[in-house]
SEVEX-168190 format. One record per atom (N, C-alpha, C): residue number from 0; atom name; x, y, z. Coordinates in Angstrom, 3 decimals, always signed. Layout:
ATOM  num  atomo  X  Y  Z
ATOM  NUM  CA  X  Y  Z
...
//
This chain:
ATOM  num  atomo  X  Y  Z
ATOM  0  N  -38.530  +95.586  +68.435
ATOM  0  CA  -39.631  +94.732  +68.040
ATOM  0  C  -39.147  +93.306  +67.813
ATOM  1  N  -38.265  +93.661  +67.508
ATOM  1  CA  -37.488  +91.821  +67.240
ATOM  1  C  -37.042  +91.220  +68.445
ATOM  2  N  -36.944  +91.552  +69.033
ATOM  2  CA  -36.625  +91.069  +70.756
ATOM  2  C  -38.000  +90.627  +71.243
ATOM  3  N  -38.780  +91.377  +70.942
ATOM  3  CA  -40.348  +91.142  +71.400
ATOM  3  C  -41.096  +89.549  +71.004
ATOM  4  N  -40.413  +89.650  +69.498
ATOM  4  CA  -40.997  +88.175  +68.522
ATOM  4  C  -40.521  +87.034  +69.423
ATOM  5  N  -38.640  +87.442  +69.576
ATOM  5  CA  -38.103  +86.374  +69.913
ATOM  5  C  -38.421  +86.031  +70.834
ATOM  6  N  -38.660  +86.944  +72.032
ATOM  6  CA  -39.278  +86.421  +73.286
ATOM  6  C  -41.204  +85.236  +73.880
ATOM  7  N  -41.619  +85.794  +72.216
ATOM  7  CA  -42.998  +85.603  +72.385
ATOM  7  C  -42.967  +83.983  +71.914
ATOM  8  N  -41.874  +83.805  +70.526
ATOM  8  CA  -41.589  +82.382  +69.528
ATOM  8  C  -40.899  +81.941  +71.169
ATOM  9  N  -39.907  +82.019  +71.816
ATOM  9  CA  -39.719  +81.202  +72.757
ATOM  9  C  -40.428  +80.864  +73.851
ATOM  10  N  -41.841  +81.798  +74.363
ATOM  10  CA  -42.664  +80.973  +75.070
ATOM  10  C  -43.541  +80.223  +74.562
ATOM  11  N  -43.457  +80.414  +73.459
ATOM  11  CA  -44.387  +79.380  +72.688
ATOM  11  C  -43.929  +78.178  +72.079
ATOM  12  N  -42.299  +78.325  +72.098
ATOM  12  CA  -42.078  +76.675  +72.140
ATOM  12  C  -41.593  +76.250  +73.409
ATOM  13  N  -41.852  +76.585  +74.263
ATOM  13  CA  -41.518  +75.961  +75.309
ATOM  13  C  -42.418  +76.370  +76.273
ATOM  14  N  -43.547  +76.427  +75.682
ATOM  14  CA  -45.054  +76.448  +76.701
ATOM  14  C  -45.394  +75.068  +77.740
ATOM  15  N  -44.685  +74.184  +77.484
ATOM  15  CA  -45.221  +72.766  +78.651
ATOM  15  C  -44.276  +72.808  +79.695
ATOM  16  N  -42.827  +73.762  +79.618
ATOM  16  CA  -41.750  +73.513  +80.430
ATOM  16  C  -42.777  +75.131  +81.360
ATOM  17  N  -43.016  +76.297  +80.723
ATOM  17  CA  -43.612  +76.905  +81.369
ATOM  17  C  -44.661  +76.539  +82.387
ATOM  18  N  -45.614  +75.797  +81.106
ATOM  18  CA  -46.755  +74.951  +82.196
ATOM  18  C  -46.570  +74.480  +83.549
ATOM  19  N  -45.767  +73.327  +83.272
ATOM  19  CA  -45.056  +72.461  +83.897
ATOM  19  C  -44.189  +72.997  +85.084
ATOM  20  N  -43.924  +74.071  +84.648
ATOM  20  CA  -42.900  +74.828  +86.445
ATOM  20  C  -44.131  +75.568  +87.149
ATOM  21  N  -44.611  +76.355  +86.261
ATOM  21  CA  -45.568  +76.954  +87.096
ATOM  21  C  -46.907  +75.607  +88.039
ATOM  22  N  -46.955  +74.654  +87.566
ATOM  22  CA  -48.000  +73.725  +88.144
ATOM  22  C  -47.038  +73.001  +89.359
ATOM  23  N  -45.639  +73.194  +88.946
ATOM  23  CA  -44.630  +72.609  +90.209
ATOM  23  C  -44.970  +73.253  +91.725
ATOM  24  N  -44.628  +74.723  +90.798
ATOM  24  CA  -44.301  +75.409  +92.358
ATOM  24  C  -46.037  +76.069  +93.041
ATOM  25  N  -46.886  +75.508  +91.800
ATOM  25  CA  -48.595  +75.733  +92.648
ATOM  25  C  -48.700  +74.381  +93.560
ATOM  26  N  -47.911  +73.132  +93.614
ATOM  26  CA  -48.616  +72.170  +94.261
ATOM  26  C  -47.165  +72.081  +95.296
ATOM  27  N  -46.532  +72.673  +95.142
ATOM  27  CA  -44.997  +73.218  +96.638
ATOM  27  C  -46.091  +74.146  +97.381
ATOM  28  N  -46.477  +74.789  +96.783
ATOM  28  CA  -47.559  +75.932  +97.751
ATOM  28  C  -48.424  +75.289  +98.438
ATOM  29  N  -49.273  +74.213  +97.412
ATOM  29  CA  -50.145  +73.494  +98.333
ATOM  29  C  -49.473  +72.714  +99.280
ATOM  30  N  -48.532  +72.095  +98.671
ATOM  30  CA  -47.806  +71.092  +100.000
ATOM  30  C  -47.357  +71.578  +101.655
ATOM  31  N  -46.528  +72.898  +100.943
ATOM  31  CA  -46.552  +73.169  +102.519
ATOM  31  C  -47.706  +74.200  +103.043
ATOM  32  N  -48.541  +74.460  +102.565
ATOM  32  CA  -49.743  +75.280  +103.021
ATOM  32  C  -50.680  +74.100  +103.766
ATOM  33  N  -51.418  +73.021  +102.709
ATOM  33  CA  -52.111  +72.137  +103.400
ATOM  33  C  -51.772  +70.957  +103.314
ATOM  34  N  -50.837  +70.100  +103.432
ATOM  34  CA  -50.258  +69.316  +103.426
ATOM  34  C  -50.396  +67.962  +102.118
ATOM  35  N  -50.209  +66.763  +102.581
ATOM  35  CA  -49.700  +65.986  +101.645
ATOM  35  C  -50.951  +65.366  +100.888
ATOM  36  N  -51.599  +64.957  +101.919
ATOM  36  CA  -52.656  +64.277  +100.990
ATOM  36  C  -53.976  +65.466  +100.068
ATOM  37  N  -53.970  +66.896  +100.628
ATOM  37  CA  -54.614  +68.098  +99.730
ATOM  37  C  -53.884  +67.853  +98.674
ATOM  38  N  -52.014  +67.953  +98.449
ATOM  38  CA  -52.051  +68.194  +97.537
ATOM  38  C  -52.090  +66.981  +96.664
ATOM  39  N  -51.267  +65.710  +97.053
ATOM  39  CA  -52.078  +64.837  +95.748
ATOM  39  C  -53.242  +64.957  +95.868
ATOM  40  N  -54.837  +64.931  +96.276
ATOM  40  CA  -56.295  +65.146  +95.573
ATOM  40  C  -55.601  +66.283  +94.555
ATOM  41  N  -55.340  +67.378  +94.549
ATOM  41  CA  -55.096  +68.528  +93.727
ATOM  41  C  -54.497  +67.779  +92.771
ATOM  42  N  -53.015  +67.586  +92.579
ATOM  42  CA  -52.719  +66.832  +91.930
ATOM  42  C  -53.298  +66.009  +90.637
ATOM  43  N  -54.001  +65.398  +91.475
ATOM  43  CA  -54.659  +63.893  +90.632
ATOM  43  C  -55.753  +64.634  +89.241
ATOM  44  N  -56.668  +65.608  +90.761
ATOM  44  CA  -57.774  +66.499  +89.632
ATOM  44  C  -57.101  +66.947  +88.836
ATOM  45  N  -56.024  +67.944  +88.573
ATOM  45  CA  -55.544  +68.529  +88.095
ATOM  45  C  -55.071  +67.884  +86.353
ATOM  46  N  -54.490  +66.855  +87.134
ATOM  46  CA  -53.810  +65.453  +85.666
ATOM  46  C  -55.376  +65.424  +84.938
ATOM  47  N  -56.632  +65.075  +86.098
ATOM  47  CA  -57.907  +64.275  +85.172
ATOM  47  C  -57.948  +65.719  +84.523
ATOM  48  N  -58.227  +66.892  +84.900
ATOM  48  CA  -58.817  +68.073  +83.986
ATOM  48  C  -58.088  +68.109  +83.120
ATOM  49  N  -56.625  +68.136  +82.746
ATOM  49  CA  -56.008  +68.528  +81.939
ATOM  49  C  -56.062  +67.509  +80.411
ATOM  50  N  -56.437  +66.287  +80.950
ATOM  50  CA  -56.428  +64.915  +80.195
ATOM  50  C  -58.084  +64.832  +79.779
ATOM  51  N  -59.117  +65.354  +80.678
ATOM  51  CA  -60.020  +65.130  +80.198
ATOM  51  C  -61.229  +65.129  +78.744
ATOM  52  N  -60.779  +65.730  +77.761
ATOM  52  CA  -60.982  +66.262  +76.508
ATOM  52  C  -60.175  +64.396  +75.568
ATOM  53  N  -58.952  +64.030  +76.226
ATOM  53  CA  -58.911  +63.183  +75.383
ATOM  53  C  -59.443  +62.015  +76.113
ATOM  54  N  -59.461  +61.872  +76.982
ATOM  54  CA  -59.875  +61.090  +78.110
ATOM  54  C  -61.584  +60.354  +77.408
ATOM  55  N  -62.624  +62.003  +77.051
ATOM  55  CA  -63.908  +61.719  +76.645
ATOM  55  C  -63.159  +60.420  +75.399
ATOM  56  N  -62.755  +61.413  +74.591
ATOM  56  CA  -62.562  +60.953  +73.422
ATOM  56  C  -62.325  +59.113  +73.176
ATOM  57  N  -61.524  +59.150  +74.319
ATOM  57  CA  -60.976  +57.335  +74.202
ATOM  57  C  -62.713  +56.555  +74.291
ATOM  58  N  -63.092  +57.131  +75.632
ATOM  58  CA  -64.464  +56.578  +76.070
ATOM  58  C  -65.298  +56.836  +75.362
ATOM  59  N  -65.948  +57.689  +74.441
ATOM  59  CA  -66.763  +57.464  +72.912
ATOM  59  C  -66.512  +56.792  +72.068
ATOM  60  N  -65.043  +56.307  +72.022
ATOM  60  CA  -64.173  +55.295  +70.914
ATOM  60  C  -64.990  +53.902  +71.455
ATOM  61  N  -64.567  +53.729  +72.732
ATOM  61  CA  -64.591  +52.225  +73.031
ATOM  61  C  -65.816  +51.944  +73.422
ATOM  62  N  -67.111  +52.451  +73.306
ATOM  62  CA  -68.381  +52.374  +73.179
ATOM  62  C  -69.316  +52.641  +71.969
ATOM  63  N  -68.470  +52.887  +71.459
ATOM  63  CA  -69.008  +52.951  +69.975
ATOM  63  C  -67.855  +51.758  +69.421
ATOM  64  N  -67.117  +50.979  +69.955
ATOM  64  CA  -66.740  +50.124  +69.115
ATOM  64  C  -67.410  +48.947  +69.694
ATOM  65  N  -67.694  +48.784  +71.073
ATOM  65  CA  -68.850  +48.228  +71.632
ATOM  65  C  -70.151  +47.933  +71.318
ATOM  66  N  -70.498  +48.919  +70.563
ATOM  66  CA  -71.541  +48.992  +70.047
ATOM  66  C  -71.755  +48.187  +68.589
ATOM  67  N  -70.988  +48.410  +67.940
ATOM  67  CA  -70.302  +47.855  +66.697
ATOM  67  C  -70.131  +46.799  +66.853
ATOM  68  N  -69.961  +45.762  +67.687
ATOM  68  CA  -69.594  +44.695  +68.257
ATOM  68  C  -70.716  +43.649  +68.769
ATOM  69  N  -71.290  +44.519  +69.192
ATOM  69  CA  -72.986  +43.728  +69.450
ATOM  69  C  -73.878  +43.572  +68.112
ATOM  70  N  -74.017  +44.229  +67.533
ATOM  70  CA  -74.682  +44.436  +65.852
ATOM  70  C  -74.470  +43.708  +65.313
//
């Protein structure tokens, strides 16, 4: 059972290096499957989805400080 913890505490601190290889070798797949410019579009979406949650966040900031600004 203690082998089990240790294994579970180490993917969980090192969940972005996991992330991060596994999103490597999905856009090596795309590259040589459909070539260069599929996979940057993939790519790019991929960065906006992953970013998008803080992404909103900036853009409710700076329109509501916009807003604040006109008043």
């Amino acid at each position: 059972m203690i082998d089990l913890e240790k294994l579970i505490l180490s993917i969980f601190h090192n969940r972005k290096k996991i992330v991060g290889s596994i999103l490597g070798f999905l856009l090596g797949y795309f590259y040589i499957k459909y070539g260069l410019i599929s996979t940057l579009i993939l790519a790019i979406f991929t960065i906006i989805g992953y970013n998008y949650s803080d992404i909103l966040k900036k853009v409710k900031i700076f329109i509501r400080e916009r807003m604040d600004e006109e008043q």
